[in-house]
Structures are given as structure tokens and as C-alpha cells.
N, C-alpha and C positions, 0 to 999 in steps of 0.2 A: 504494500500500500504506500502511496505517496504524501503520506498526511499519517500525523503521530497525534495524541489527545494526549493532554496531562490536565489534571485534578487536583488543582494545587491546594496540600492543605496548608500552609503558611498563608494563602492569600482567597480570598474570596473569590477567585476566578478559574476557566477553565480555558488553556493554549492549546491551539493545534498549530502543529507547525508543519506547511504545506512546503515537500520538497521534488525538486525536477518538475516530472512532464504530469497534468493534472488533465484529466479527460472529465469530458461532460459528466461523466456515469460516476470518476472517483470524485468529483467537486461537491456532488449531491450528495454523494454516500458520506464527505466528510462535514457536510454540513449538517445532515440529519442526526448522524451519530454524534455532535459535537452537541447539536440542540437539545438532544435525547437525556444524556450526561446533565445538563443546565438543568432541566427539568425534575432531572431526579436529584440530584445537589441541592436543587433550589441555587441555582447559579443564574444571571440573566449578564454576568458581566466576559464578554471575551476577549481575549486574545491572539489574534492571528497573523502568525508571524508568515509572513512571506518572502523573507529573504532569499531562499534559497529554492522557489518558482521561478525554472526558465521554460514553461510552457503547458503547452495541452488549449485547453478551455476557451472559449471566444466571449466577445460582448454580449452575444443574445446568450450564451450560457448563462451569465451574469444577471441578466435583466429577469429571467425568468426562475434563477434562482432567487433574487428578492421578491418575485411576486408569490413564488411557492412561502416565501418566508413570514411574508404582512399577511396570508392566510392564513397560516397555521399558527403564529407566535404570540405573543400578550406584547407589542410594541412599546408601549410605553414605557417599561421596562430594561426592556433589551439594548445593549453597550456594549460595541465593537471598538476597538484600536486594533487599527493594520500596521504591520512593519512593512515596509519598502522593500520590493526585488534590488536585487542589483543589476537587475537586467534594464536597460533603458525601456524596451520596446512594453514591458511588463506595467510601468508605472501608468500607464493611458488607461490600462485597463482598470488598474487599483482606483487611480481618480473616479474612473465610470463607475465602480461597485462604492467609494463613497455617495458619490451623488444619488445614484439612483438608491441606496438604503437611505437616504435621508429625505430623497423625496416619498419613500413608499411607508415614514411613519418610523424609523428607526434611527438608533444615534450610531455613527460610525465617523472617527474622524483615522486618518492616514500620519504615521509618524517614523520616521526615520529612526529612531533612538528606540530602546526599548522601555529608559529607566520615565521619560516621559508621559510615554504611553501606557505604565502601566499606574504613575499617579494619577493620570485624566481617569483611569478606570475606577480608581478610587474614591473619586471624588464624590 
């Protein structure tokens, strides 16, 4: 699998860290299992690290992964921080899954650092 979950107990939150090549079919699988884990935690805060995403998935992947997600989720809620690929071509896409989770009712903001992104989580 291309994508790890941790359950962190020091921290109120739960990380996937998506690596290499991520296809339509592993993007869902790790989005579902990651919401899955939230749910049963009582967790609504994440973190996904993307550093180390150099492909697979497109924008309508994206687009219709946050439309499966403002169906099923309690939005209000719900708190993402994204880490940044290192890949250039990666970051348009990140920007897109910002926006579009924030226009479908969800908090998601995009950060380079982790130690940042994880006190916005906090907050």
C-alpha cells in the first residue's frame, strides 16, 4: 500500500503518510480507512503528509473524493493540514484539494513545515 495511518497517542490526531504512485482506487481506500480510524478514535483532526507523493491520482480524482467526503463526514468538524510534495508538478494539485475541501464545507489548509501544521491542528 502506498499510504501508512498512525494513531497518535501523544497527540489528538491521526497521519497518513501518502508515498510514491497513489491511484484512484489506493486514494479512496486511504481516505476511507483514515476517516474510518477518526471515527472510531473520535479523531476529526488530520494529518497528511505528502511529501513523499510523486504521482498516480488526477484532479477529478480529487474533486470527487471531497464530494464523497461532505456526504459522508460531520464537516464542521473535520481538520486537515497537508504537507507539501516535493514534486513541483504535485503542488497544483494539493492547492486544488485545498480549495475544493474548503469550498465543499471542510477546513484544510496546505503547509510546508510539519511543526506548523501540526499546531494549526491544534488549535
Amino acid at each position: 500500500m502506498p499510504w501508512q495511518i498512525i494513531v497518535h497517542t501523544d497527540l489528538p490526531i491521526i497521519e497518513t503518510s501518502y508515498s510514491g504512485i497513489m491511484t484512484k482506487t489506493d486514494l479512496f481506500g486511504a481516505a476511507h480507512e483514515t476517516l474510518d480510524l477518526g471515527h472510531a478514535h473520535n479523531r476529526m483532526r488530520f494529518l497528511a503528509d505528502c511529501t513523499t507523493l510523486t504521482g498516480g491520482h488526477t484532479i477529478f480524482d480529487l474533486y470527487f473524493l471531497a464530494r464523497e467526503i461532505s456526504i459522508a463526514s460531520n464537516l464542521e468538524v473535520l481538520k486537515e493540514a497537508v504537507l507539501l510534495p516535493s514534486f513541483a508538478s504535485w503542488i497544483e494539485k494539493i492547492n486544488f484539494w485545498e480549495t475544493i475541501g474548503i469550498n465543499r464545507g471542510f477546513q484544510v489548509r496546505i503547509f510546508r513545515d510539519r511543526e506548523p501544521a501540526i499546531a494549526w491542528l491544534l488549535q
